[in-house]
C-alpha positions as CSV (number, residue, x, y, z in Angstrom):
1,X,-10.8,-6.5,16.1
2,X,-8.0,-5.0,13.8
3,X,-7.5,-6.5,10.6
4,X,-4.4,-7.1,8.6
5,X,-3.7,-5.6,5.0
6,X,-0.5,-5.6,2.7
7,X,0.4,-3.6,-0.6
8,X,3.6,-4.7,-2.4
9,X,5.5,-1.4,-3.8
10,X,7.5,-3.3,-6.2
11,X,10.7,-2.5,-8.7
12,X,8.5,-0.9,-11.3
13,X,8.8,2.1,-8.7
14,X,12.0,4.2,-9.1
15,X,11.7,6.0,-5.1
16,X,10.9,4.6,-2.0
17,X,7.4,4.4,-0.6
18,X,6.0,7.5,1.3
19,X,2.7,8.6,2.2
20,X,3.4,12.1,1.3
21,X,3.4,10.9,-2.7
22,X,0.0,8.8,-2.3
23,X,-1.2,5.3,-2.7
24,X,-1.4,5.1,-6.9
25,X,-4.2,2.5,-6.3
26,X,-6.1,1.6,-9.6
27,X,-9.8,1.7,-10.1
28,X,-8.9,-2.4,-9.2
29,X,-7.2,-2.3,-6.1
30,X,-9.3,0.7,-4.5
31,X,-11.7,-1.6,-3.2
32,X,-8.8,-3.0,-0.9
33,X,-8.1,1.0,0.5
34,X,-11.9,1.7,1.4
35,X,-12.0,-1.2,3.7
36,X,-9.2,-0.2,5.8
37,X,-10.7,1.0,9.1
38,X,-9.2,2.9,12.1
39,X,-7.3,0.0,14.1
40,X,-6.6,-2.1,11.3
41,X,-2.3,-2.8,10.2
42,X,-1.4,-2.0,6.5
43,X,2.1,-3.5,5.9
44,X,4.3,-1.8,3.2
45,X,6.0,-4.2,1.4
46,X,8.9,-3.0,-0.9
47,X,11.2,-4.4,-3.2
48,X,13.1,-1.9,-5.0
49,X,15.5,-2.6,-8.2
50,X,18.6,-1.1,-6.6
């Protein structure tokens, strides 16, 4: 059974998001990132100021 995850990749960020520049997950939120299994959906959402 997959499961369904989010991360918000807001204005405070000057580029768009990429995988190739890494998560930036704080001590906080890296509890979210070790439960993500193979199977599961991450949705990216991103809300740039421009």
């Amino acid at each position: 059974m997959s499961h369904y995850y989010y991360a918000y990749h807001g204005p405070e960020n000057t580029s768009a998001f990429t995988t190739d520049m890494g998560y930036g997950l704080s001590e906080k939120q890296r509890w979210k990132y070790e439960r993500v299994q193979p199977n599961d959906k991450v949705f990216i959402i991103q809300k740039l100021k421009e």
